[in-house]
C-alpha positions as CSV (number, residue, x, y, z in Angstrom):
1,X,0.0,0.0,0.0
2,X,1.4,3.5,-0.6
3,X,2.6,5.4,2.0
4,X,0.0,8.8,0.9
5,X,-2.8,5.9,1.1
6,X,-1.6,4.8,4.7
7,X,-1.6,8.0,6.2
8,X,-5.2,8.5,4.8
9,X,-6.2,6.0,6.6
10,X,-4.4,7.2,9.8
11,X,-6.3,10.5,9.4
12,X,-9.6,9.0,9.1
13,X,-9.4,6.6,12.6
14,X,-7.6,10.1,14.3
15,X,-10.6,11.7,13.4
16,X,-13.1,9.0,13.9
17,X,-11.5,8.6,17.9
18,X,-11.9,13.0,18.2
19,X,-15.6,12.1,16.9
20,X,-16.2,9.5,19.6
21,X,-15.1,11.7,22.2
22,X,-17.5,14.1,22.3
23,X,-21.2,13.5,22.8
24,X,-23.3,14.0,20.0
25,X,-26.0,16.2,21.8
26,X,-24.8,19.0,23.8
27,X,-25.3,18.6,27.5
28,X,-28.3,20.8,29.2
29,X,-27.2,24.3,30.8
30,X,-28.2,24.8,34.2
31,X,-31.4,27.3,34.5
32,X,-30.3,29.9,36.9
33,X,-32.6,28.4,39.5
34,X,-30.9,25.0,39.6
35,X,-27.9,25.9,41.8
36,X,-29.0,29.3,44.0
37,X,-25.5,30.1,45.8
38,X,-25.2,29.2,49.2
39,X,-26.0,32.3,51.3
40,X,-28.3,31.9,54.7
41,X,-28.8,34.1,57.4
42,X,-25.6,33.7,59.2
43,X,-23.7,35.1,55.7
44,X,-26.1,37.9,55.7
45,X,-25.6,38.9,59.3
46,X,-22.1,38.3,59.2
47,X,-22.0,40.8,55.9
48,X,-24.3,43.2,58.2
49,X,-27.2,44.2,55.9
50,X,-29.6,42.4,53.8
51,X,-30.7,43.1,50.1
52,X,-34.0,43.3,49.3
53,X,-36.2,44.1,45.7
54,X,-38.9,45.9,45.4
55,X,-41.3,47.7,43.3
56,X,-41.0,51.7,42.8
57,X,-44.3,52.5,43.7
58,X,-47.0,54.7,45.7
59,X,-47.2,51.6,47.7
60,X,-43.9,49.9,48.0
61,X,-41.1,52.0,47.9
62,X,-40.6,56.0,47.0
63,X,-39.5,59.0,48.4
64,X,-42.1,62.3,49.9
65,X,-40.4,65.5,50.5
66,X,-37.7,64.2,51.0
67,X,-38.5,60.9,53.3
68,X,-38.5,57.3,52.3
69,X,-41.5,55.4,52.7
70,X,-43.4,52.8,51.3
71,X,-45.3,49.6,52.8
72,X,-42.7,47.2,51.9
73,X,-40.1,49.9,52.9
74,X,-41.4,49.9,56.4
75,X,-41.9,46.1,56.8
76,X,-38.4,45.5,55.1
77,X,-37.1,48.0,57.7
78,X,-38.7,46.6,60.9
79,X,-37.9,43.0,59.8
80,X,-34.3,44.1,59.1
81,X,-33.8,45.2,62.5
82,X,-35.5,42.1,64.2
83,X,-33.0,40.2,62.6
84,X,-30.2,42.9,63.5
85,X,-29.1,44.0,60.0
86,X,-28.9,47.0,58.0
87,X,-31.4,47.2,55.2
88,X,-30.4,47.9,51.3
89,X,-33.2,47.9,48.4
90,X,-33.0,47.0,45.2
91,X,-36.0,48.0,42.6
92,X,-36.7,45.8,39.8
93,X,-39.9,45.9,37.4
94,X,-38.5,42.8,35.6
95,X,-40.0,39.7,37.9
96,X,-37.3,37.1,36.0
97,X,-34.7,39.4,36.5
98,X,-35.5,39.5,39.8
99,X,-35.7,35.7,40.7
100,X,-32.1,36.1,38.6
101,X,-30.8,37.9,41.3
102,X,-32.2,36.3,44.0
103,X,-30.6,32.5,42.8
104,X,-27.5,34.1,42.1
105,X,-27.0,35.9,46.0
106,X,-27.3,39.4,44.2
107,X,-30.5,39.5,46.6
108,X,-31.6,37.6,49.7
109,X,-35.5,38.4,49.5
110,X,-38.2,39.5,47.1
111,X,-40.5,41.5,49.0
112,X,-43.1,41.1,46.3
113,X,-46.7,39.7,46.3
114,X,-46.6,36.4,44.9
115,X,-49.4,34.2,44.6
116,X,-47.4,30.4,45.0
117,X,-48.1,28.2,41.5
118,X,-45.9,25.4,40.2
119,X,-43.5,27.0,38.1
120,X,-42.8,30.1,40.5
121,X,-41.9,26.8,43.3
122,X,-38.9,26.5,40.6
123,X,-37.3,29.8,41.2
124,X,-37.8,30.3,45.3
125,X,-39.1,29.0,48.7
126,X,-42.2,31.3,49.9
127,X,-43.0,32.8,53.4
128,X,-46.2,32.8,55.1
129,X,-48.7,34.5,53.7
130,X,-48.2,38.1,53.8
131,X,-51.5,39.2,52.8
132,X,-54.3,37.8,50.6
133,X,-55.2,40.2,48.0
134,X,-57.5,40.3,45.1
135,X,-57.0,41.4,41.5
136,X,-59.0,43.8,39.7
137,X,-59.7,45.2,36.4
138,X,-58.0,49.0,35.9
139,X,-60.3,51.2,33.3
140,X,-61.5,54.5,32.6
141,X,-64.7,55.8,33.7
142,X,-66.6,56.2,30.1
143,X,-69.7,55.7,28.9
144,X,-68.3,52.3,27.3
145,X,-66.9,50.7,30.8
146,X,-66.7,47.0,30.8
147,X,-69.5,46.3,34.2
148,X,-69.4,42.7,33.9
149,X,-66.4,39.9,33.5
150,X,-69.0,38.8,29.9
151,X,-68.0,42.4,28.4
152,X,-64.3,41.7,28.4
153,X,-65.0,39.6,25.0
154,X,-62.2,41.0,22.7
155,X,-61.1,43.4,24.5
156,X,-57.2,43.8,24.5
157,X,-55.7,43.8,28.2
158,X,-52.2,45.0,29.1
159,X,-50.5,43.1,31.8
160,X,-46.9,43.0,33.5
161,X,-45.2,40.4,32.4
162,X,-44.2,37.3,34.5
163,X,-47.1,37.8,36.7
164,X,-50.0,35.4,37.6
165,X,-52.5,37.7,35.7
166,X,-51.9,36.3,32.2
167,X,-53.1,32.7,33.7
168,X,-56.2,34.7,35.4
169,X,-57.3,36.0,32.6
170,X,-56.7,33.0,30.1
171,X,-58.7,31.0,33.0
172,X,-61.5,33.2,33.2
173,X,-62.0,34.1,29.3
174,X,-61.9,29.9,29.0
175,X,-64.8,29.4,31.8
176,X,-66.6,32.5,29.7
177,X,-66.2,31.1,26.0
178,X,-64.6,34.4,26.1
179,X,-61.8,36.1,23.1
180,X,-59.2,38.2,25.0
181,X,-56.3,39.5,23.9
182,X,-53.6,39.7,26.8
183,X,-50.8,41.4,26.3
184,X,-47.6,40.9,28.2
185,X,-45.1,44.4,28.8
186,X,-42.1,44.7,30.7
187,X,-43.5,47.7,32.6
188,X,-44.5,48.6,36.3
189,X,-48.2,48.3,37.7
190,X,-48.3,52.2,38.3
191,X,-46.7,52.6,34.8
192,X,-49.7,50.5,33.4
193,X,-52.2,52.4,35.5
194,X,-50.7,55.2,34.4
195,X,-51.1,54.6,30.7
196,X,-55.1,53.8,30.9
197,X,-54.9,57.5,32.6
198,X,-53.7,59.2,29.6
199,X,-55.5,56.8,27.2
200,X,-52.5,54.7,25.9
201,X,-54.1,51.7,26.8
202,X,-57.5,50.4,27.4
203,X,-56.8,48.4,30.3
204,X,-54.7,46.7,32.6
205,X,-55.3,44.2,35.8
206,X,-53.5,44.9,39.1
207,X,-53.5,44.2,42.8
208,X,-56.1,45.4,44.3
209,X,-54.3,47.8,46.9
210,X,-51.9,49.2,44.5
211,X,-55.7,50.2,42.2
212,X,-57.2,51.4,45.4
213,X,-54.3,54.1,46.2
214,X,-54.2,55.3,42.5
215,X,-57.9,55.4,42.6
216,X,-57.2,57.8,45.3
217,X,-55.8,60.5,43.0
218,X,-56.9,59.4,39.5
219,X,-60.4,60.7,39.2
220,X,-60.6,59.1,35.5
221,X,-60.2,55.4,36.0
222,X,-62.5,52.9,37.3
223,X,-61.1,49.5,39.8
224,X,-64.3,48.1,40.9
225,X,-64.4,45.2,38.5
226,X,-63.1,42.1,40.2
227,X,-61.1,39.6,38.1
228,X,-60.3,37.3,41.0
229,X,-61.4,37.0,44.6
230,X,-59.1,37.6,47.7
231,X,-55.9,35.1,47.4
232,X,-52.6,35.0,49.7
233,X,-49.8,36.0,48.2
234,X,-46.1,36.1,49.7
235,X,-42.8,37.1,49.6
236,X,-39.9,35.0,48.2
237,X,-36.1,33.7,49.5
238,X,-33.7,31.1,48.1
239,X,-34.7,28.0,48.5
240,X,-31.6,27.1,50.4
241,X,-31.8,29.7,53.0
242,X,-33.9,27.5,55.7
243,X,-32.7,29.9,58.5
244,X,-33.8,33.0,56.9
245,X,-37.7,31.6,55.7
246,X,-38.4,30.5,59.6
247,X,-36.7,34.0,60.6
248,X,-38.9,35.6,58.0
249,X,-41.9,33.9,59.0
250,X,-41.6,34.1,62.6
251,X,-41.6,37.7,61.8
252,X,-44.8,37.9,60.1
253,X,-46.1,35.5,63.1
254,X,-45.5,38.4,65.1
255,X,-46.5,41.8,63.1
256,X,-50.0,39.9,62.8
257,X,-50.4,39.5,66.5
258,X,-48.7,42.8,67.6
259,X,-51.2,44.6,64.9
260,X,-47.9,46.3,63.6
261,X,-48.9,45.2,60.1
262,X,-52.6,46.0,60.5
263,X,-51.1,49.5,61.3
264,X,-49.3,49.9,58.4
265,X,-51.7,49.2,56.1
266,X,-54.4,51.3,57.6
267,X,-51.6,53.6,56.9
268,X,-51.0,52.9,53.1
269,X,-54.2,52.2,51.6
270,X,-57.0,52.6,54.1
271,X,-56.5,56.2,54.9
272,X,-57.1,58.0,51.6
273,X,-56.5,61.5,52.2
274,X,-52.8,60.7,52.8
275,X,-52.3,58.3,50.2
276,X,-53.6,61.1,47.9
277,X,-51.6,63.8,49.4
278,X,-48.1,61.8,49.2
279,X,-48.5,60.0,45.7
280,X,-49.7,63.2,44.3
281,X,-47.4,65.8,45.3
282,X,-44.6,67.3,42.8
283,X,-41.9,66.4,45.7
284,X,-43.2,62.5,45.5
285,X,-40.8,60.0,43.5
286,X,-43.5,58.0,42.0
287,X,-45.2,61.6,40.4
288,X,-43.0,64.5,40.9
289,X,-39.9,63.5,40.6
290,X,-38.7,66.5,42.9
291,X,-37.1,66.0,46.1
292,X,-37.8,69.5,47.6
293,X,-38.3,73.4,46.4
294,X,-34.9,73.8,47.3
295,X,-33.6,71.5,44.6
296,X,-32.0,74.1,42.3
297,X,-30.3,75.7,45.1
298,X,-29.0,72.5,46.2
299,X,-27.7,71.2,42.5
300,X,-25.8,74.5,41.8
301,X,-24.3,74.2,45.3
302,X,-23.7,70.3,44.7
303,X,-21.9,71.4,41.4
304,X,-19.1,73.6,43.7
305,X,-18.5,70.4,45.4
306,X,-18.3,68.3,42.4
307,X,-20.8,65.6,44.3
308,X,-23.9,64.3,43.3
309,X,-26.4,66.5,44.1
310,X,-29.0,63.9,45.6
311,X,-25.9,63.6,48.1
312,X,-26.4,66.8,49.0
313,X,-30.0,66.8,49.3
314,X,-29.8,64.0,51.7
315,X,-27.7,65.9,54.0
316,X,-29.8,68.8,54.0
317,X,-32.9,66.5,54.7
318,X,-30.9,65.2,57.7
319,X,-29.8,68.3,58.9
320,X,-33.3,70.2,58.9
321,X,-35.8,68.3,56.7
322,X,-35.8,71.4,54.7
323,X,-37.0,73.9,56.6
324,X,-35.0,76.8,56.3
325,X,-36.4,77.9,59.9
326,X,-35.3,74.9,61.8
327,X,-33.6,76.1,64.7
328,X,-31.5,73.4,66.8
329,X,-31.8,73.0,70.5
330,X,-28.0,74.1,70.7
331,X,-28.6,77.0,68.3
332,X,-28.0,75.8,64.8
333,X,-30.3,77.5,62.1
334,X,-31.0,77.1,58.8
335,X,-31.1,74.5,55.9
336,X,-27.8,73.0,56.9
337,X,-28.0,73.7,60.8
338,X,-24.9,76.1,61.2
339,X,-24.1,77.5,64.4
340,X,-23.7,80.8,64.7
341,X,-19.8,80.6,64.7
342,X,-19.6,78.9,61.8
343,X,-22.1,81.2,60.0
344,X,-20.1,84.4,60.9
345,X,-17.1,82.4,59.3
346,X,-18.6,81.3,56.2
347,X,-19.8,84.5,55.1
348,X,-23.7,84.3,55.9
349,X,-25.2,87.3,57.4
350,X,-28.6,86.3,56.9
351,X,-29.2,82.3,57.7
352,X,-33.5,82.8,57.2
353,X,-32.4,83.7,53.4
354,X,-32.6,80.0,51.9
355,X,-29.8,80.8,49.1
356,X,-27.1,82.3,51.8
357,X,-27.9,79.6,54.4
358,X,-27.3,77.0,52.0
359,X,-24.2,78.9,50.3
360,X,-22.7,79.1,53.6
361,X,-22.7,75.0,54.5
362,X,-21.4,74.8,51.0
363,X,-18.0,76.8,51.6
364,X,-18.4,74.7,55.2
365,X,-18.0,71.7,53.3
366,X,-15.7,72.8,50.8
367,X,-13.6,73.4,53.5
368,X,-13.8,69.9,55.2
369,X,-12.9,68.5,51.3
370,X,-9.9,70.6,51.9
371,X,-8.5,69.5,55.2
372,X,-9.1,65.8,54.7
373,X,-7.5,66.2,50.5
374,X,-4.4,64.7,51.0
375,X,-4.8,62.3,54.0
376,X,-7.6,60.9,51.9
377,X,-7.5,60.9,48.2
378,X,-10.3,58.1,47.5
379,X,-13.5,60.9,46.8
380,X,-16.3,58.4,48.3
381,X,-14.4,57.4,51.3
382,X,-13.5,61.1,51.9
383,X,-17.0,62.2,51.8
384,X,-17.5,59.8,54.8
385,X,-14.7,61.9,56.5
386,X,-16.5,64.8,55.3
387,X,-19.9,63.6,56.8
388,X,-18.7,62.7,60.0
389,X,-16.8,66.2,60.6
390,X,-19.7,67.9,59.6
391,X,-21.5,66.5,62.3
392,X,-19.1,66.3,65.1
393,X,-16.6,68.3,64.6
394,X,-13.2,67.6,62.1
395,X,-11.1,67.9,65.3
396,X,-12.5,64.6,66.6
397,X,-12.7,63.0,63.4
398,X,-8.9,63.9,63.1
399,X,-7.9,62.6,66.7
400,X,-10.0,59.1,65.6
401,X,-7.5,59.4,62.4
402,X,-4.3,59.8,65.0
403,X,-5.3,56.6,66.7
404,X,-5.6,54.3,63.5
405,X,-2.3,56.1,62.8
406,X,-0.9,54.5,66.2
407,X,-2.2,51.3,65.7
408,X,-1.0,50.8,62.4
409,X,-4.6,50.6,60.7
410,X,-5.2,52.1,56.9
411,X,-5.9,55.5,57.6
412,X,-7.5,56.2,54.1
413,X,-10.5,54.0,54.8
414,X,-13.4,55.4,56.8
415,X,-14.3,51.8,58.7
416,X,-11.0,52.2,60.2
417,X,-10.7,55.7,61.6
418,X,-14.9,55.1,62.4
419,X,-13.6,52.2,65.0
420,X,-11.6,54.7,67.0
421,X,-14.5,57.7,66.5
422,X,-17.0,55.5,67.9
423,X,-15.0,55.1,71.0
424,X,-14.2,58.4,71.7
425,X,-16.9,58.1,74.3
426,X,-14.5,56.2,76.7
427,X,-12.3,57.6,79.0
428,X,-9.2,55.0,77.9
429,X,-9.5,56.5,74.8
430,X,-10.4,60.6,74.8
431,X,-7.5,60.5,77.6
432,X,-4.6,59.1,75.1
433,X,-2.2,61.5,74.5
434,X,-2.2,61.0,70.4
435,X,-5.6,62.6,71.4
436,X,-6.4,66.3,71.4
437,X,-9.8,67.3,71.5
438,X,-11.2,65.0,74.3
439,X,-15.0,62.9,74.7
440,X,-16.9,63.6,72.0
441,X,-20.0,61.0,71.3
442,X,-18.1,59.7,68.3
443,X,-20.8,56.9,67.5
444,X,-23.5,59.2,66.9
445,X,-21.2,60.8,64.1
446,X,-20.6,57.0,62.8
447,X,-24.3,56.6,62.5
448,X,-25.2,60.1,60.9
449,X,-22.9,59.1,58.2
450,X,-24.1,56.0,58.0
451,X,-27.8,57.3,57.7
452,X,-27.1,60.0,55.5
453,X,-25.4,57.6,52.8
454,X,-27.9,55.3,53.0
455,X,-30.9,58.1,51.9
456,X,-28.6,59.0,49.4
457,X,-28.7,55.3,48.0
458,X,-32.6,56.2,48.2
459,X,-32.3,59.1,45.9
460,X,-30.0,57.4,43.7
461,X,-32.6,54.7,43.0
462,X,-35.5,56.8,42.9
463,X,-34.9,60.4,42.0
464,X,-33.5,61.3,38.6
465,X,-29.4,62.6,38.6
């Protein structure tokens, strides 16, 4: 046999062996809920907060004049101290993209209302019921109004997507030998109730305590029509986080039986006259968009500093809730509670005039950026500095700074000077001699910056930059 002919053959059995090597139908990718990543309640208190998603809306999450509220907002943040944690929120309109996050530790808790079916028992474990809510029909209040579930025959209906609605809907227009067109959009409830408002749409189905609130200040739609009776719905954790679902749910145990939750509700969507008042003022995330009437004076001041300006706006919220008249029990006035000292200093001569008052905390601050430059370049960790020396005083942030100095810590990073500031209460440590301005309650600073950072995460996620 010729040699060329040999190595034919050779080539054909090397490439008959590759062949046989590899599987002739691809093997199955994981769905992201097969293998959630192992995170329970010990990791999350151990990491010191937990991470929640929500839903921007007049009843979940969103910021009035200045304040964050919501009823998930309030649960999230009584639950998060029961179990000893800071609380960070997450809002998602995308339900997927939100069991996404969940499985993959991103999130620890979808304080959502779900209604428990088959395939959602793929993507989470479920609390205890957190309420039982019905679904209604969201329409306008014309002469053509649908009155009964018959008169939904081939009518379109807008729904958000990945919700149980679609299912509802399919269910009733088959027990009706009804024709209905449901269409599925990756948009908010309030954005849907929002667009049978202005007429985009025709209709949509909702909750019924979200339709109730918008009912409240929407004089133009109608949410009488019932789609489906009262059902429980609840909120959703990995399904390998056994510890946090029996924390969770001995939780709820206890908000039924203290009335807490009863309360809150009352508070959301019972009591009408507020719910109207918050959702539908101009400084209300969900239809303003404003954060107070101070918010031009407080971006042009924010561009001096070169921060974000909804970082600025949650210090002056913290300071004096905007009120320009706030006057201190230790004699601080204005919007960013200067003492008179400090006003003289600063160039403000008259602290009731809103534009000086605020000009004058600006060259304050601008100041503080100054002193605490070099010793710490990193901006964000500076403006903790920054935050802290505006509240207590730059001379005991600078002795905290000392004592990481002296015991060898990294001096650029805020948890590490905030150790020492926190302490400055005892008497070991305001008497050290690398110490210079004496007792100072240091961990009242440490929270305040704490607090203001985390309303400016609130901002961030709910008022436009």
């Amino acid at each position: 046999m010729k040699k060329s002919s040999l190595r034919h053959l050779r080539l054909i059995f090397f490439f008959g062996l590759l062949v046989s090597c590899h599987p002739s139908k691809k093997e199955k990718t994981p769905e992201f809920w097969e293998n959630p990543v192992l995170l329970d309640l010990e990791e999350i208190r151990n990491r010191g907060f937990i991470r929640a998603v929500v839903d921007n809306s007049s009843t979940s999450y969103y910021i009035y004049r200045g304040r964050t509220m919501g009823y998930e907002f309030e649960l999230l943040r009584n639950l998060a101290n029961r179990l000893g944690v800071g609380l960070r929120l997450i809002v998602r309109a995308d339900l997927e993209d939100a069991f996404r996050m969940l499985n993959e530790g991103r999130a620890d808790i979808i304080a959502i209302n779900f209604e428990i079916n088959e395939a959602r028992k793929n993507y989470a474990a479920y609390t205890s019921p957190i309420n039982a809510i019905s679904t209604v029909l969201v329409q306008p209040t014309d002469k053509n109004r649908v009155k009964q579930l018959t008169d939904l025959d081939n009518k379109a209906i807008h729904i958000k997507r990945g919700t149980v609605y679609k299912d509802k809907l399919l269910g009733l227009a088959d027990s009706l030998g009804l024709t209905v067109d449901v269409k599925e959009v990756n948009e908010s409830l309030e954005r849907l109730i929002n667009q049978v408002v202005t007429g985009d749409i025709d209709y949509t189905v909702v909750d019924n305590d979200i339709a109730l609130v918008n009912a409240t200040y929407y004089d133009n739609i109608n949410v009488q029509l019932e789609i489906s009776p009262p059902s429980e719905v609840s909120w959703a954790v990995r399904k390998n986080a056994p510890e946090l679902l029996e924390s969770i749910n001995h939780w709820i145990d206890r908000i039924n039986q203290t009335g807490y939750k009863a309360i809150l509700y009352d508070k959301y969507f019972l009591n009408k006259k507020n719910s109207y008042f918050r959702n539908a003022s101009a400084f209300s995330s969900v239809s303003g968009g404003n954060i107070s009437v101070y918010d031009e004076l407080i971006k042009e001041g924010a561009d001096e500093l070169g921060w974000d300006w909804r970082l600025l706006a949650a210090l002056v919220y913290k300071e004096s809730r905007f009120d320009n008249s706030a006057v201190s029990y230790a004699g601080a006035v204005g919007l960013l509670q200067l003492m008179p000292v400090t006003l003289q200093r600063f160039g403000v001569s008259n602290p009731s005039d809103p534009n000086e008052s605020l000009r004058g905390g600006v060259n304050y601050l601008k100041y503080l950026d100054r002193f605490w430059l070099e010793k710490v370049p990193d901006n964000y960790e500076r403006i903790k500095f920054i935050l802290a020396s505006y509240n207590v005083g730059h001379g005991h942030v600078q002795d905290a700074w000392k004592l990481a100095l002296k015991f060898g810590k990294d001096t650029r990073q805020w948890s590490h000077v905030a150790f020492y500031l926190e302490k400055k209460s005892q008497p070991e440590i305001y008497r050290d001699p690398w110490v210079n301005s004496g007792y100072a309650k240091g961990q009242v600073a440490v929270k305040y910056v704490r607090e203001v950072l985390s309303l400016y995460e609130s901002y961030k996620v709910l008022v436009e930059p």
